[in-house]
Structure formats: C-alpha cells, structure tokens
C-alpha positions in Angstrom: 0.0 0.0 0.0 0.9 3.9 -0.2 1.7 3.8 3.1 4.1 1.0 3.5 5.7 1.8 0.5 6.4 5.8 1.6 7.5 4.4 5.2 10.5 2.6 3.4 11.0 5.7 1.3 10.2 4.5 -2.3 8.8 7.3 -4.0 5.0 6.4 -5.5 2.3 6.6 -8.9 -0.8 6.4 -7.7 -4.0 5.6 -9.4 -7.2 6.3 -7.0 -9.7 3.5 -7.5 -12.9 5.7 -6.7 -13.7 9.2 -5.8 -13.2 8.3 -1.9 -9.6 7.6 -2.9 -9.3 11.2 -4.3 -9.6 12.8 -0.8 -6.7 10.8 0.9 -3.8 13.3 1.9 -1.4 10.5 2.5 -1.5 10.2 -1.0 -0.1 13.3 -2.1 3.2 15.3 -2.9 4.2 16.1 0.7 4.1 12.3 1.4 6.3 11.1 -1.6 3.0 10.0 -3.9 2.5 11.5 -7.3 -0.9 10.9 -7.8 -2.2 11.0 -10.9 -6.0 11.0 -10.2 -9.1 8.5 -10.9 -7.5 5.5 -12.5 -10.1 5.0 -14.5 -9.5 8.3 -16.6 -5.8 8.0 -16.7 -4.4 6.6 -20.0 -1.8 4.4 -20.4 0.6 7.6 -22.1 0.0 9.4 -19.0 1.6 6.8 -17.1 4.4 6.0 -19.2 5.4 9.3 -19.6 5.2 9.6 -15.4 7.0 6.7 -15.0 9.9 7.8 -17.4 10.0 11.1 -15.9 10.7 9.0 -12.5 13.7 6.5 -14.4 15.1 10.0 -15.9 15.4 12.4 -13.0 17.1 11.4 -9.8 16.6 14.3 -8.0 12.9 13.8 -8.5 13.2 10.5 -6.8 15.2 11.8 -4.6 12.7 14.6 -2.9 10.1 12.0 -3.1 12.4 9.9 -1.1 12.9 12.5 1.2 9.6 13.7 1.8 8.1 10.1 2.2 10.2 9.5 4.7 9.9 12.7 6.4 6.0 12.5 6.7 6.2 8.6 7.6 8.6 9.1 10.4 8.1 7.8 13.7 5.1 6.0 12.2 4.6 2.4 13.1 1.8 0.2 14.2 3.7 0.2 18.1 3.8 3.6 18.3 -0.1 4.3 17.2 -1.1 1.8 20.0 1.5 3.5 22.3 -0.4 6.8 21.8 -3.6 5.8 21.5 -2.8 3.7 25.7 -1.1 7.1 26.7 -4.7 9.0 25.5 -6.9 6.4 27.5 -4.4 6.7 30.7 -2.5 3.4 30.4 
C-alpha cells in the first residue's frame, strides 16, 4: 500500500480506485506520492510518460524519497497503540 511503500522511502504513482480515494492526503506530494487522479481516466501515455520522468530524473526520486520519509517518520503500528494507551491513561 501507499503507506508501507512511503514508510520505506520509495517514492509512489498512484491511481485512485474511486472518488473516496481522491480525498486521501497520505496520497499526495508532501508524502512522496504522485498521484495521478481516478484510475479509470488516466491513459496508459500518461503513465508512461510519469514513470519515465521518475527513471530520468534522480533528483525527483530523490525529494520523493525524502519527503516520504519525512512524513512517515516515527510512524509504526507500536507507536499508534502507544499513543492511542497514553490517551486512554495506560
């Protein structure tokens, strides 16, 4: 998933499966995602040409990298039950 994927810092093309999908801010620039909309009205140029533009420029992958990591840090299924025991008073 998204999320896995930007936790290990690999940057990520997304195609949304429905409109729900659209509204997800984990799947955006500040996380590492390029997202390219509603799958379903992406063609398959548009995702050639993205992926290329990935495979030609380093430093793209590179920020990606960066950010994904960056937004993802500190996130792990321990520490969200850590936090949400601390909230509850354990």
């Amino acid at each position: 998933t998204i999320t896995e994927l930007t936790s290990l810092g690999v940057p990520v093309l997304c195609l949304c499966q429905n409109n729900k999908e659209l509204t997800h801010t984990h799947a955006s620039a500040r996380f590492g995602v390029v997202s390219l909309g509603l799958g379903t009205l992406v063609d398959v140029s548009t995702i050639s040409a993205h992926i290329q533009q990935l495979v030609d420029t380093p430093d793209l992958r590179r920020t990606l990298r960066e950010r994904a990591l960056h937004e993802t840090a500190g996130r792990s299924n321990a520490t969200i039950i850590k936090r949400m025991l601390e909230r509850i008073g354990f």
